[in-house]
C-alpha positions in Angstrom: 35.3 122.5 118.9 36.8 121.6 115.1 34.6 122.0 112.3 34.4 119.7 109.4 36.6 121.8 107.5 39.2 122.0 110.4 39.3 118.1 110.6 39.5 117.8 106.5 42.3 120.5 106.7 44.0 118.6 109.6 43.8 115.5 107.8 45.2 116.6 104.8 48.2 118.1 106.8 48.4 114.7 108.3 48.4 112.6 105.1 51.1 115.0 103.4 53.3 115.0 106.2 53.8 111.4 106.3 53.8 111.0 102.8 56.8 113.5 102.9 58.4 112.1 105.7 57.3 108.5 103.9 59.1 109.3 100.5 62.4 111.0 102.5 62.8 107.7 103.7 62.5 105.5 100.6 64.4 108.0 98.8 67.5 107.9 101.7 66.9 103.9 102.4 67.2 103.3 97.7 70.0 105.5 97.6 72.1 104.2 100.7 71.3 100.3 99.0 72.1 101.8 95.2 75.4 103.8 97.0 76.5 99.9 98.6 75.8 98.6 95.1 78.4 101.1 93.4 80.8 101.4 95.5 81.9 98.0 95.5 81.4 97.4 91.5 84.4 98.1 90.2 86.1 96.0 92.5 83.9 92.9 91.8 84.5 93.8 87.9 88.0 94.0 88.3 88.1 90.3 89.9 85.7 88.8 87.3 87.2 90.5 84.3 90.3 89.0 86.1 89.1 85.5 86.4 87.7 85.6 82.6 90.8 86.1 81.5 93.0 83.1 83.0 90.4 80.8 82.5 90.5 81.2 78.3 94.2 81.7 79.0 95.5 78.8 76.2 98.2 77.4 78.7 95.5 77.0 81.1 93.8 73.7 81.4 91.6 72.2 83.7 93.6 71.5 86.8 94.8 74.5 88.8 99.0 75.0 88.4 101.2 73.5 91.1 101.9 76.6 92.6 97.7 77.3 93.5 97.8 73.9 95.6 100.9 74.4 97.4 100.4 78.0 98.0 98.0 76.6 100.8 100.6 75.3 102.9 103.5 76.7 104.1 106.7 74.7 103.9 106.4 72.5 107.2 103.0 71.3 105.2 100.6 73.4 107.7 97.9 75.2 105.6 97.6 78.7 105.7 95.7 81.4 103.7 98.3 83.2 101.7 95.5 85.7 100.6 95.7 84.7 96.4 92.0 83.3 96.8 93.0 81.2 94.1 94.0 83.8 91.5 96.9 82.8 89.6 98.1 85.8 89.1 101.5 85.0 87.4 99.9 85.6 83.9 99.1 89.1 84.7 100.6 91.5 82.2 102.4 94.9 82.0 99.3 96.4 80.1 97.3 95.2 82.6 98.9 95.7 85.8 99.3 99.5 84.3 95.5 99.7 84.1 94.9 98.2 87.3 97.0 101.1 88.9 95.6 103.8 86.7 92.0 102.7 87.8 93.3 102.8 91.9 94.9 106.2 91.5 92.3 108.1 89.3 89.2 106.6 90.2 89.2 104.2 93.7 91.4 106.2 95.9 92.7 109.1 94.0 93.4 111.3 96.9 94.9 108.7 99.3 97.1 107.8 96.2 98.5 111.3 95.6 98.8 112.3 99.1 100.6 109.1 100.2 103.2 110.1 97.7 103.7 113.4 98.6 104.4 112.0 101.6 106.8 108.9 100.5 108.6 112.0 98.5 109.5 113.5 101.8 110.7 110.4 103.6 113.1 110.0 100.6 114.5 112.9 102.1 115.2 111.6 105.7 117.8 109.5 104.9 121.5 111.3 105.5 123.5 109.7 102.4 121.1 111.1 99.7 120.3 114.0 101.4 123.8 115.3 101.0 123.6 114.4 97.5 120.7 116.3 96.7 121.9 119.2 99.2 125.1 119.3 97.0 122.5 119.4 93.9 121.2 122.3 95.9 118.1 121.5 93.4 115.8 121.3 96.5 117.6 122.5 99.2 117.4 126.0 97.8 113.6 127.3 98.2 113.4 129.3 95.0 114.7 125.9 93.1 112.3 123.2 94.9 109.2 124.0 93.0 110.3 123.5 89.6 112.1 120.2 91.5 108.7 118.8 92.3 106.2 120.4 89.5 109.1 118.5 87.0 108.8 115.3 88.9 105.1 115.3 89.8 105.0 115.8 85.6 107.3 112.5 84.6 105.2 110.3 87.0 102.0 111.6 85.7 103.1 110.5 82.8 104.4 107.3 83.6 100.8 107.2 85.5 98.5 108.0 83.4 99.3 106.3 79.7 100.0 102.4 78.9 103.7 101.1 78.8 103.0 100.7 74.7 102.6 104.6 74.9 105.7 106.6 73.4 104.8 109.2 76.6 105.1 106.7 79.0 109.0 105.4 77.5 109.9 109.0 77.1 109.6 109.8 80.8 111.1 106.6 81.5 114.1 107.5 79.5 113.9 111.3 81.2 114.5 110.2 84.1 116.9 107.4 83.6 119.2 110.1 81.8 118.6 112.5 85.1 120.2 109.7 86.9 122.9 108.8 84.7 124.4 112.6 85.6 124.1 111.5 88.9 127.3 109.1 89.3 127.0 109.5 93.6 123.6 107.9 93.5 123.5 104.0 94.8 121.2 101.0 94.0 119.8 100.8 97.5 118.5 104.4 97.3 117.2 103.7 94.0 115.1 100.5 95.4 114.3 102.5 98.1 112.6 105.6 96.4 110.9 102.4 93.8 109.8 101.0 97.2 108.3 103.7 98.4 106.3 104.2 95.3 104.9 100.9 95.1 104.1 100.6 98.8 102.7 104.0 100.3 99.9 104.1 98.5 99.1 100.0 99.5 100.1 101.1 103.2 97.9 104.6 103.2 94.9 103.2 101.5 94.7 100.1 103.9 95.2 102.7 107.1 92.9 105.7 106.0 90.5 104.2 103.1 87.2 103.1 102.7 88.1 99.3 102.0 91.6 97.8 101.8 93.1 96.7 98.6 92.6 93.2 97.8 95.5 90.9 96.7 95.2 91.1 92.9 95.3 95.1 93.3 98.2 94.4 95.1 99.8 92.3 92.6 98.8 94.7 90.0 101.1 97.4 91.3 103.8 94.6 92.3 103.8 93.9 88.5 103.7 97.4 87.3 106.8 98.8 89.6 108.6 95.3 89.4 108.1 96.2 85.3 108.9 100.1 86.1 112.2 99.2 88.4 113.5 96.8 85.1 113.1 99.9 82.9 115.4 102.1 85.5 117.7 99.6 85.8 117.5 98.8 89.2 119.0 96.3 90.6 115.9 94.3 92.6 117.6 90.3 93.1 118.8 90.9 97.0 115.6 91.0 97.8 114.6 88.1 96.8 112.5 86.4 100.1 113.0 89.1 102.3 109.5 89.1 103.8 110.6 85.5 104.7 114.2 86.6 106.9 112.8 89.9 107.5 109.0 89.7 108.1 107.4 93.4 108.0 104.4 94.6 110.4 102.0 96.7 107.7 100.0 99.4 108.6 97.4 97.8 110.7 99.6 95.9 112.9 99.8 92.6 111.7 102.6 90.7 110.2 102.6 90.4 106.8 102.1 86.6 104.8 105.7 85.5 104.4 106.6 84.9 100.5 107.0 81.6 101.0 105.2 80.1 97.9 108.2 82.1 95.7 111.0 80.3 98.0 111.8 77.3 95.7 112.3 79.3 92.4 114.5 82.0 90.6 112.8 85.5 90.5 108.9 86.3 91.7 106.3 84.1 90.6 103.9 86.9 90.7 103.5 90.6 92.1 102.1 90.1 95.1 105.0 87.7 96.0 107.6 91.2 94.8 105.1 93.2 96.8 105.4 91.7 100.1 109.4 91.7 99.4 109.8 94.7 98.5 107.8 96.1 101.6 110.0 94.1 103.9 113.0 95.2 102.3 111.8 99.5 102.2 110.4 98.3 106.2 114.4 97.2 106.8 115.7 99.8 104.9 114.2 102.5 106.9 115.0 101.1 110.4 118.4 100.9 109.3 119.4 104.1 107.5 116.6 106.5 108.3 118.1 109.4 110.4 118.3 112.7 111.7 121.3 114.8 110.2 122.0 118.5 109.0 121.4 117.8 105.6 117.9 116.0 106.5 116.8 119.0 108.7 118.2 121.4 106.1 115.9 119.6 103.0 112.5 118.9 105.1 112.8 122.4 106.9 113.0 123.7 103.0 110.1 121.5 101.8 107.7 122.8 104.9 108.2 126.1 104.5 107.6 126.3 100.8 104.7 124.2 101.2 103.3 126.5 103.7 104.9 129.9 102.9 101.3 131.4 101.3 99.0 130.5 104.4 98.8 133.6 105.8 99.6 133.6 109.2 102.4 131.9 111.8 99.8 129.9 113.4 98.0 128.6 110.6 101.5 127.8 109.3 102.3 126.1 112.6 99.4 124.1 112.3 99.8 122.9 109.0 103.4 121.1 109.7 102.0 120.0 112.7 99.1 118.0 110.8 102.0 116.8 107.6 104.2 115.8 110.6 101.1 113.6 112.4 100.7 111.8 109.8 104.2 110.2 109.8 105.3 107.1 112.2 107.2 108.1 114.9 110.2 106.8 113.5 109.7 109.6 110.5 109.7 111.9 113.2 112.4 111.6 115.2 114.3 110.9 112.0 113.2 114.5 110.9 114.0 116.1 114.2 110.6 115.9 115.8 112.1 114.5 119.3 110.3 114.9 122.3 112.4 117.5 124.6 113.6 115.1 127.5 114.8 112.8 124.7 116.5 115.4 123.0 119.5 115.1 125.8 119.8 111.8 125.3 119.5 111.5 121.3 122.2 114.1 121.6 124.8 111.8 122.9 125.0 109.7 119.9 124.0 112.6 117.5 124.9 116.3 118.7 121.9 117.5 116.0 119.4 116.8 118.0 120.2 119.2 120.2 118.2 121.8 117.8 115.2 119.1 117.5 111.9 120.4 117.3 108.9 119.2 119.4 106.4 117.1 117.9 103.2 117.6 117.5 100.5 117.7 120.6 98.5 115.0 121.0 95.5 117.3 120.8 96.7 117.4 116.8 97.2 113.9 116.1 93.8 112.9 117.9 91.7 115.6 116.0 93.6 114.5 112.9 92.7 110.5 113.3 89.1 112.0 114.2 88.8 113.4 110.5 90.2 110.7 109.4 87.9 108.3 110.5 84.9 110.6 108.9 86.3 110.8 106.1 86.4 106.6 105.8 82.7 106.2 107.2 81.5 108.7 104.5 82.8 107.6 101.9 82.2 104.3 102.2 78.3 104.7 103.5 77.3 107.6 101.9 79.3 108.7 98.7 79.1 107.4 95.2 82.7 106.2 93.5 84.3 108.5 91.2 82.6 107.6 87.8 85.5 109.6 85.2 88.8 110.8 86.3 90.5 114.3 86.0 94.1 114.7 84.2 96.2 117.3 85.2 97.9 117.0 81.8 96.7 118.0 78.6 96.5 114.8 76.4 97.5 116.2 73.2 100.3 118.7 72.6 100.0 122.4 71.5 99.5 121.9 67.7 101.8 125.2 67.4 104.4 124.7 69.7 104.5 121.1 70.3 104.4 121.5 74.1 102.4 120.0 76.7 100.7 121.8 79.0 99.6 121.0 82.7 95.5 121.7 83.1 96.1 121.5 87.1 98.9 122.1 89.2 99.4 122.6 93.3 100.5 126.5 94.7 103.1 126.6 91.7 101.6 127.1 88.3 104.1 125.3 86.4 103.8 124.6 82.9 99.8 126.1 82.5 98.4 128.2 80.2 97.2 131.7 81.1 93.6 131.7 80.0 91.2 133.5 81.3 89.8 130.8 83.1 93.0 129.3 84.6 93.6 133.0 85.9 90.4 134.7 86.4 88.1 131.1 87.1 86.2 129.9 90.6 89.1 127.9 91.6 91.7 130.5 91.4 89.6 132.7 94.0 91.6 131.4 97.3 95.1 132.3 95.0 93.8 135.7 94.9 92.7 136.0 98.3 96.3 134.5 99.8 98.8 136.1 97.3 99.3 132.2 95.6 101.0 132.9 92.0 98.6 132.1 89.2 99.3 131.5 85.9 101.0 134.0 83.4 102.5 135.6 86.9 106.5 137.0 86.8 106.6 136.5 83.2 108.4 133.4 82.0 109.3 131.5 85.7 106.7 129.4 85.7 106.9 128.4 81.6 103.2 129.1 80.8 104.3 127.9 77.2 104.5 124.0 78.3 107.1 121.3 78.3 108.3 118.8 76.8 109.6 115.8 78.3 112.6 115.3 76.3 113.8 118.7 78.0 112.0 118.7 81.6 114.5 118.4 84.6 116.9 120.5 86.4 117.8 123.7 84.1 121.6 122.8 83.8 120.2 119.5 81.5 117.8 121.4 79.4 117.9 120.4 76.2 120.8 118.0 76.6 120.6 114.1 76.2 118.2 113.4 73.3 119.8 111.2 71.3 120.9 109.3 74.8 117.2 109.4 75.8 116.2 107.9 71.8 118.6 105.2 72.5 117.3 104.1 75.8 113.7 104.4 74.9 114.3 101.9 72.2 115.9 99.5 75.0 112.9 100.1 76.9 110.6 99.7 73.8 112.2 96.2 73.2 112.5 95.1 76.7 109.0 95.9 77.3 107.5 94.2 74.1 107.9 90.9 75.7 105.7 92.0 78.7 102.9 92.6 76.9 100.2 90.6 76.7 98.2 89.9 73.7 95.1 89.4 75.9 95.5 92.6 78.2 92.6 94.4 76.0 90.3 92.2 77.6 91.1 94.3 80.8 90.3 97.6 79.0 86.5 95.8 78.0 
């Protein structure tokens, strides 16, 4: 029989117990409702900011432009929802546009974002013209050359990424890489509007598969108006495109048709970037169907890039697995493309191409499910349980070396490319797995990996080092002048 004191004790167990359990609760049911708050806040901001700023737009008067009424109805007068939600977003600006991107990339879906390029950079490769060329190149065909290839592009999109069109960074690597090109007499527009394509559209088409949320249409148009901006700068030529999501419609990512163009039909040019967004996805969707395939220079570039991607995981199986999870993630029509053909199709592919007699099985499907699994994890956590990103990380030092002038890279991916050896980019937590798997670190073989910097007037393949300056000056101050009229006096409201 209990005592008094037993039944005090018990009740006091009792009392704290559901007190505990009582507090867990409130403290797991405030943080999921603060976490839905968040995570959608800089989206809503984005919009309002948006909205704020066309409406004390001076041009702008109390009736809506033409264009907002008829963009409800398609030509044949049937209304349809062409996704603007009454944005006009033909007043957006380069500035903003750039900020709109920079806040996708760094803070909303920074991962997805990076990732869905490295993967775009690799379908660049699958196409048999430009493959030669590069293969000729040997820039990236060659393993010990392919690093420096990608740690020198990675570092002229980074800095076309991260600072404003205004910024004499962002018109130098414009200017870098127009140069580059200019050496590069064999290279054709289509392949230039492809590769700008790709940009622009992987990351819409990754983020709307494997995100949290999808991008909404002024996101969209933001990076419409930043590449259509970007592809001006590199002189590419964009007009055939011109209402190709109209004669070529394009099935996105999630299986559904996109929204025809239709509202840009009846005038010269884009009336905004969501309009050269869905065009220029139809025209990278045609492109690909068209001139996508398998060839010896193809298997010769994406056999290179695998196995320098993978050469430091330490064993054959784990290296197997690896490619097996990059090549899941591509459409089939990547695969087969890259010589992933299923063996009793191999015999037949072969009639029409004899290389795919040495094709390469694709993954299991054991790899591809477990992969999707992950993937759909990864979306239900971050977008139930997961606070946004509230600052971003460069991976490029801001400010040059005050001694040497150089910039320096304060992150970098297996290939320690342009960083300084400190003690804590050698000897810090996150070098640990580069020590236990033989990865180079910084300061490692001397001067290979240029631990003193770079600078982007000399970054590129070595044969071009320290060549073109004075043609880089001249086109920067093109750019400079061609982008002046782009930017908009109001686009600091977008930075409030």
């Amino acid at each position: 029989m209990l005592h008094v004191t037993d039944w005090f004790q018990l009740g006091v167990a009792m009392y704290l117990d559901f007190a505990i359990t009582r507090n867990i609760l409130a403290f797991g049911v405030g943080y999921l409702c603060l976490q839905n708050v968040l995570r959608f806040r800089r989206e809503r901001a984005l919009i309002t900011r948006y909205r704020k700023f066309t409406a004390i737009t001076p041009s702008n008067d109390s009736k809506a432009p033409h264009y907002l009424e008829q963009s409800a109805r398609n030509p044949n007068g049937v209304k349809v929802d062409d996704g603007r939600k009454g944005l006009d977003l033909s007043k957006m600006s380069f500035l903003q546009a750039s900020e709109i991107q920079r806040d996708l990339s760094h803070l909303e879906f920074p991962y997805t974002f990076g990732h869905s390029l490295e993967l775009g950079f690799i379908q660049t490769l699958a196409f048999p013209y430009p493959a030669k060329i590069l293969n000729d190149t040997r820039q990236i065909s060659r393993p010990e050359a392919m690093p420096k290839r990608l740690a020198d592009t990675s570092i002229l999109m980074q800095n076309i990424y991260n600072f404003p069109p205004d910024h004499p960074r962002f018109q130098l690597a414009i200017s870098r890489i127009n140069y580059i090109h200019s050496r590069y007499t064999r290279i054709q527009n289509p392949d230039m509007l492809y590769t700008l394509a790709v940009f622009a559209c992987n990351p819409w088409d990754y983020v709307d598969r494997d995100e949290w949320r999808q991008m909404n249409v002024l996101e969209v148009a933001g990076l419409g108006t930043f590449w259509k901006n970007i592809g001006e700068c590199l002189k590419v030529d964009m007009t055939f495109i011109k209402n190709m999501a109209i004669t070529h419609a394009s099935v996105n990512e999630s299986g559904r048709k996109d929204v025809a163009a239709y509202t840009s039909s009846d005038t010269e040019g884009w009336r905004d970037g969501y309009d050269f967004m869905l065009d220029l996805r139809a025209y990278m969707r045609w492109h690909e169907t068209g001139f996508a395939e398998f060839s010896q220079d193809v298997d010769a570039l994406v056999s290179t890039t695998f196995d320098v991607g993978t050469q430091y995981i330490p064993t054959a199986g784990l290296q197997r697995l690896v490619k097996d999870i990059l090549v899941t993630e591509f459409q089939e029509k990547w695969q087969r493309a890259m010589g992933y053909v299923q063996r009793e199709h191999a015999k037949t592919d072969a009639g029409t191409n004899s290389h795919y007699l040495d094709s390469r099985p694709p993954p299991n499907i054991w790899t591809s499910s477990i992969f999707r699994y992950f993937i759909s994890i990864r979306r239900f956590y971050l977008r139930h349980l997961a606070l946004p990103a509230f600052w971003s990380s460069e991976r490029t030092s801001p400010d040059p070396d005050p001694k040497t002038g150089l910039y320096q890279q304060v992150d970098y991916v297996t290939f320690p490319y342009y960083v300084r050896p400190s003690l804590w980019n050698r000897y810090g937590p996150a070098t640990w797995p580069s020590w236990l798997f033989g990865v180079p670190l910084p300061g490692d073989e001397g001067v290979k990996y240029r631990p003193e910097g770079y600078s982007l007037e000399e970054i590129g393949p070595e044969r071009m080092e320290g060549k073109g300056k004075e043609w880089m000056e001249e086109d920067r101050r093109w750019c400079q002048e061609m982008m002046g009229a782009s930017i908009c006096p109001f686009a600091t409201m977008m930075r409030q």
